[in-house]
N, C-alpha and C positions, 0 to 999 in steps of 0.2 A: 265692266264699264260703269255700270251705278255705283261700284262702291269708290268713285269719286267725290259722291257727294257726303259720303260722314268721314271719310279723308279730308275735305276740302275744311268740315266742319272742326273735326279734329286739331286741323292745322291753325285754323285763324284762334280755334281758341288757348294755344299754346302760343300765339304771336301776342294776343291782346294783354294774356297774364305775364309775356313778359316785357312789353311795353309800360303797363298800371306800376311794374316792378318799378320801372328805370324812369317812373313820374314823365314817360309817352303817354297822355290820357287820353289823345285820338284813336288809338289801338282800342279802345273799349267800344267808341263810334265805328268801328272797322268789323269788329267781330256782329255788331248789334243788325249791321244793313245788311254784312254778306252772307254772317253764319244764321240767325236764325232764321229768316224767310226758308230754309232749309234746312230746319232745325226738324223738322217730323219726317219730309224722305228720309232723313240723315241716319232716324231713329227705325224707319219703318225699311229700310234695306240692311242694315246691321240685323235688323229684328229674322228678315229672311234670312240670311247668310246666315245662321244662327247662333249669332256671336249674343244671343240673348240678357247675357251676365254682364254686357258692355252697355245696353241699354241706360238702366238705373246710373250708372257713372255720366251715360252723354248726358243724360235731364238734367244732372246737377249742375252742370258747366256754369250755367247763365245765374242761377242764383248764387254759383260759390264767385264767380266774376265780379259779381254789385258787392259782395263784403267784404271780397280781397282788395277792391277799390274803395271804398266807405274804410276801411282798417287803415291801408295804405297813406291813401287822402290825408285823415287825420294826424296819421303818422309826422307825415313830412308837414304839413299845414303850417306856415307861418305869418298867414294875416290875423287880424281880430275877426272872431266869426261874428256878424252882427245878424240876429236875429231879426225878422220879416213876419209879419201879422199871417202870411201863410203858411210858416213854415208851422206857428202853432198849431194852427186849424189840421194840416195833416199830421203831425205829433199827437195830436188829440184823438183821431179818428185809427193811426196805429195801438194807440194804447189805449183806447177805448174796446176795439173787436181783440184785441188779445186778450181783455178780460173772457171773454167768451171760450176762451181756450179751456178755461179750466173750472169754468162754470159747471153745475149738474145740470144741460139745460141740452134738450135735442138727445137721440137715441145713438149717435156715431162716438165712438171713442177719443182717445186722447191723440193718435196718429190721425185718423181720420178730421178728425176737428183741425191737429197743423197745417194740414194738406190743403182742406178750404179757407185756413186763414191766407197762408201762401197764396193762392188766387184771387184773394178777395185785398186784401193790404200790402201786398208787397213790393207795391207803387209806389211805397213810400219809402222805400228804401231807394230804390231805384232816383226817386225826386234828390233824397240827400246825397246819395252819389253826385248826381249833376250839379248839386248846390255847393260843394266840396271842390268843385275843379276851379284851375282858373280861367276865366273869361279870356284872361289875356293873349293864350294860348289857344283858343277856339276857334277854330275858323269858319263860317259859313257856309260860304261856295265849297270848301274841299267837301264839307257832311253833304251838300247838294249834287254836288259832282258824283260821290260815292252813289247814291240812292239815286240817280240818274241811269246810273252803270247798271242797277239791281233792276230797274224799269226795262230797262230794253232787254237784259239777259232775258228777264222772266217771259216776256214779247218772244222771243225770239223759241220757246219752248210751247208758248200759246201757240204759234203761228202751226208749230208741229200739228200740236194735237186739234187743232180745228179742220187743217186740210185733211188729215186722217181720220178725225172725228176720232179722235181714240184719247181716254186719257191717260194722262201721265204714270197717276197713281194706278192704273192696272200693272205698269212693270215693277210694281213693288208690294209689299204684302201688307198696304197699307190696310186693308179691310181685316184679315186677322191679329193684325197690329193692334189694332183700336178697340176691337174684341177680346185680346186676351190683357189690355192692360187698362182700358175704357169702360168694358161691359157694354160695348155701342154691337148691337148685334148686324150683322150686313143685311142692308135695305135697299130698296131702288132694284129699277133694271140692271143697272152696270154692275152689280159687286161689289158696291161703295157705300155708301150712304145719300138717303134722300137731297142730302145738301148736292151733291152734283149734278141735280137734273131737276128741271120746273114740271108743273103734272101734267101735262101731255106728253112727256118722256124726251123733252130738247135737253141733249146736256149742257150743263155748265162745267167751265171747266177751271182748274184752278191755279195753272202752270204747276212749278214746285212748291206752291205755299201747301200750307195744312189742308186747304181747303177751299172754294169760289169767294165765300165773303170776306175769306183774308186777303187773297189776291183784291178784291175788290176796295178792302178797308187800305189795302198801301197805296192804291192810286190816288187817296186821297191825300196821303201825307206826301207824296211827290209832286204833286199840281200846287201845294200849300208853300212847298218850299219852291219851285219853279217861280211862281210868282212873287215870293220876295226876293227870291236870289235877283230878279231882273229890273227890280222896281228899285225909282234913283229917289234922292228927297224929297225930289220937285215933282212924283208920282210917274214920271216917264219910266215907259217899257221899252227894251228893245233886246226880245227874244234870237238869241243866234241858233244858226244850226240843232246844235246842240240841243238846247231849248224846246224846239220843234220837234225834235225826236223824241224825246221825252212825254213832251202831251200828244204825240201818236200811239208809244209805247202805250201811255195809260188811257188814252181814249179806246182804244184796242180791248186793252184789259177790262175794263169796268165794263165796256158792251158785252164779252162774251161771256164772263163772271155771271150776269143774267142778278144782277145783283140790285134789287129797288131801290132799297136804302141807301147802298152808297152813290148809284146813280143819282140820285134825288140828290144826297150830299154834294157829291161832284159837281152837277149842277148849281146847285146853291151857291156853293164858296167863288164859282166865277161870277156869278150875279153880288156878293156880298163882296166881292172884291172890287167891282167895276162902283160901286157905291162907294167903299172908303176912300178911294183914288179918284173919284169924278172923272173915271174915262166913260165919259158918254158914249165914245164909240164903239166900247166895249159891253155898255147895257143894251144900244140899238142893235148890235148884230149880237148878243144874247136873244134878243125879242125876233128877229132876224130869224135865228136857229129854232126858234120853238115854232114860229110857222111851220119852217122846214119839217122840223120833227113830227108833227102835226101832218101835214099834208101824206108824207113817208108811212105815217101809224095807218093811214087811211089805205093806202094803198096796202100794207102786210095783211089788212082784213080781208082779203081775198084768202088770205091763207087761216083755214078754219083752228088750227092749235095756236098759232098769234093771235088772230079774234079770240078763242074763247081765254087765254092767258090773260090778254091785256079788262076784256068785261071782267071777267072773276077780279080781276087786282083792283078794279074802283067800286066794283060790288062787296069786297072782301068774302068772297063766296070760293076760292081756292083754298085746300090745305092747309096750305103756308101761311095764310090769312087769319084763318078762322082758327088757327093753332096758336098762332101770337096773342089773338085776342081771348081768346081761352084760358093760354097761360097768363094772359096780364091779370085777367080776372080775377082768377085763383090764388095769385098774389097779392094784390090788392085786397082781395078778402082777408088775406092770411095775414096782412098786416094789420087789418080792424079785429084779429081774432087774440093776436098775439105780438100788441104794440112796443114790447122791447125783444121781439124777436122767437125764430123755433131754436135759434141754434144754430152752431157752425156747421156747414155741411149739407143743410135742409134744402139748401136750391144752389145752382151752379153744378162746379163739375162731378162730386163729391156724388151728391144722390143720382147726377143723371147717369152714373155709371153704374149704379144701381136701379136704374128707371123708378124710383123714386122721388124726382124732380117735381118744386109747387116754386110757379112764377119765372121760370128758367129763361124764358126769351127777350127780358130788358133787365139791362147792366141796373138799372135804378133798382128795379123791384127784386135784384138778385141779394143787393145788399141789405136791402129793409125786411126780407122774408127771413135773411139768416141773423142778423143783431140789432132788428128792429127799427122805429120810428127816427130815434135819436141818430146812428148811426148813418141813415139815409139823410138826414140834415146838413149832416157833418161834410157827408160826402158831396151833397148839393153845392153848400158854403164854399166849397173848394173848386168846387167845377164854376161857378159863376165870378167866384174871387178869381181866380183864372184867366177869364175873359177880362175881366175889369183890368187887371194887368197889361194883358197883352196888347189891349186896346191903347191905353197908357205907355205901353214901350214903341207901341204902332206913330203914336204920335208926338215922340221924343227930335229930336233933332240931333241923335245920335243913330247913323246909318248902321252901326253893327246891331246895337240894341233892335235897333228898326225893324229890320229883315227877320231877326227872330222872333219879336212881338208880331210881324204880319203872319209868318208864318204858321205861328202859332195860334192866334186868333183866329184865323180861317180853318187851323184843324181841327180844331172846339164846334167851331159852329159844324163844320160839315161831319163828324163823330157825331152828332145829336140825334140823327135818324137810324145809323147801325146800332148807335147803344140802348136805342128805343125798342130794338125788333132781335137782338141777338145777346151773348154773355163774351161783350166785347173786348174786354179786358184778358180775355181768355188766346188772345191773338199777340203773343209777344214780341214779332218786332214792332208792331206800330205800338204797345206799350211802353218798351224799353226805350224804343226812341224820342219818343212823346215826352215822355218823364224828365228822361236825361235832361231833354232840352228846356224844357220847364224848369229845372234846379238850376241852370246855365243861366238861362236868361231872367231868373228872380236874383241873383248875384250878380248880373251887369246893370242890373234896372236898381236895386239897392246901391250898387256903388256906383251909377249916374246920378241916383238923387243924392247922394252923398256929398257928390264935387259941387251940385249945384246949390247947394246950399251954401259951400261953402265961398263957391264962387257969387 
């Protein structure tokens, strides 16, 4: 029965490569929402069956997918590519850490060193794929419809494992998985890793994603795109069924995830949302819900593992706390010690599989510890040039542009707290899809300004 899921994975990514073939470039969004949310059971049930040899091929899929598309793309491309003041900045910042590839610089080799380029830059590949399609052919609702579908699925697996209180990944061999190809040695009470459970031993669970903060991190990019899917020019919402299901699905999911960050973020983007839109009545019942929440948190203080969870998280007196800030520290250090960097490899996934890891629990400090000062600039310039964008397509009077700058600018801001506390980038579908639609929408927003100009 599980080996449905690296069949299911197998399948779509034979449907996508031959969709990119026949210039279907929705087939790439098909494989991004369905196959990889499922992309590690996929690997971690193959890995049991021990079809082990097959592994190394399914990891490849996803990046030989963005070059057969990037190849393809250009291939057939017949407009003028006009260049974007971002497209430099992440040009710059690819061919800037690839110098570091071949540097003497950091103690990992030359394999080792591609391996953490790949996790550290290869969002930029991913961006020029999506910058390469055409707009014209893009649709928003159907990519919101899809990753709708991926919401409730994943709900629908959550719901299993809360009533049984069991998780998923016990039916699978993910914990020797991640051991024999990770070096993540098994932790926690469950068999898992410390990530599935907070320290008084409540688990978190993570339906079929990698893990609770990636289930956590795609509610966020589902609530970002629900809210522009339903917003009209004139800022009216009017959420259907559908709709509704959706922000159950993920209101669901981010509660039991047990996930702060992205709570915090989920939170945020509907308070940052109710501002760009001046739905007042959407700020008032925000303020509304935090009473609630508030009066609710007071009441769980009867239960002494909720009290002491919730005191340690505003004391930063938990594990999980005082481990984030540890590692910031350490990174931070490391980048006054060693201002163009240790090296590829030196923090992220590369050393943590070696428990070697300095600075490992914020995306920022992940890139400044391995290619230093300049690099973390680059990447900054691009995450705020981003925003300024989006905010800009947000406020266009072209509804397609629209939805994808809203949606887009709410994912940036609500990404700000997971990328602050984890190695976010590390989570590939809310990458892959992120990106895509960043390259999308920097090619609808160039050939808006384009017309209007000329108009």
């Amino acid at each position: 029965m599980l080996l449905i899921f690296p069949a299911i994975y197998i399948i779509l990514f034979l449907i996508a490569l031959r969709g990119i073939l026949r210039k279907k470039e929705d087939a790439l969004f098909l494989y991004v929402i369905a196959a990889l949310p499922i992309y590690n059971t996929a690997l971690t049930i193959i890995y049991g069956y021990r079809f082990k040899s097959w592994v190394p091929v399914l990891q490849s899929f996803k990046e030989l997918l963005i070059l057969v598309a990037i190849v393809t793309l250009i291939w057939n491309y017949r407009r003028q590519f006009k260049i974007h003041p971002l497209d430099k900045w992440i040009f710059a910042f690819l061919v800037y850490t690839s110098i570091y590839a071949v540097l003497p610089l950091g103690k990992y080799g030359l394999v080792q060193k591609l391996v953490a380029l790949k996790s550290l830059s290869f969002f930029t590949c991913i961006y020029f794929a999506g910058r390469l399609m055409d707009p014209k052919i893009f649709h928003f609702e159907k990519i919101f419809t899809w990753v709708g579908i991926l919401s409730f699925a994943a709900s629908v697996v959550l719901v299993y494992e809360v009533v049984t209180y069991t998780h998923f990944q016990t039916f699978t061999d993910y914990a020797f998985f991640n051991q024999d190809y990770y070096g993540l040695d098994v932790s926690g009470h469950y068999g898992l890793s410390w990530s599935f459970e907070i320290n008084e031993g409540l688990k978190r669970f993570a339906s079929f994603f990698s893990n609770p903060l990636e289930m956590a991190g795609s509610t966020l990019v589902a609530v970002s795109m629900l809210l522009a899917a339903y917003t009209t020019l004139d800022n009216k919402i009017a959420i259907d069924k559908f709709g509704w299901l959706v922000i159950a699905a993920t209101a669901f999911a981010v509660l039991f995830a047990l996930s702060r960050s992205s709570l915090v973020g989920y939170v945020l983007l509907i308070y940052v949302y109710s501002l760009l839109t001046n739905r007042k009545e959407i700020t008032y019942f925000f303020y509304l819900l935090i009473c609630i929440a508030v009066v609710y948190l007071i009441y769980l203080l009867n239960d002494r593992h909720t009290y002491d969870y919730i005191i340690s998280t505003f004391q930063l007196a938990d594990t999980s706390s005082v481990g984030h800030v540890l590692e910031w520290i350490e990174g931070l250090q490391s980048m006054m010690d060693f201002p163009l960097g240790r090296g590829l490899g030196e923090s992220g996934r590369v050393s943590a599989a070696l428990q070697e890891n300095v600075g490992g629990e914020n995306q920022f400090i992940i890139v400044g510890v391995q290619t230093g000062i300049i690099s973390l600039v680059l990447y900054l310039v691009i995450f705020i040039l981003c925003i300024r964008y989006f905010w800009l397509g947000f406020k266009s009077n072209n509804l397609p542009l629209r939805k994808i700058g809203l949606s887009m600018l709410l994912m940036k801001i609500a990404f700000i707290m997971p990328m602050l506390t984890s190695n976010f980038d590390s989570y590939s579908y809310i990458l892959y899809l992120s990106w895509l639609l960043t390259g999308i929408f920097i090619t609808s927003y160039h050939e808006y300004k384009a017309g209007d100009s000329r108009g």
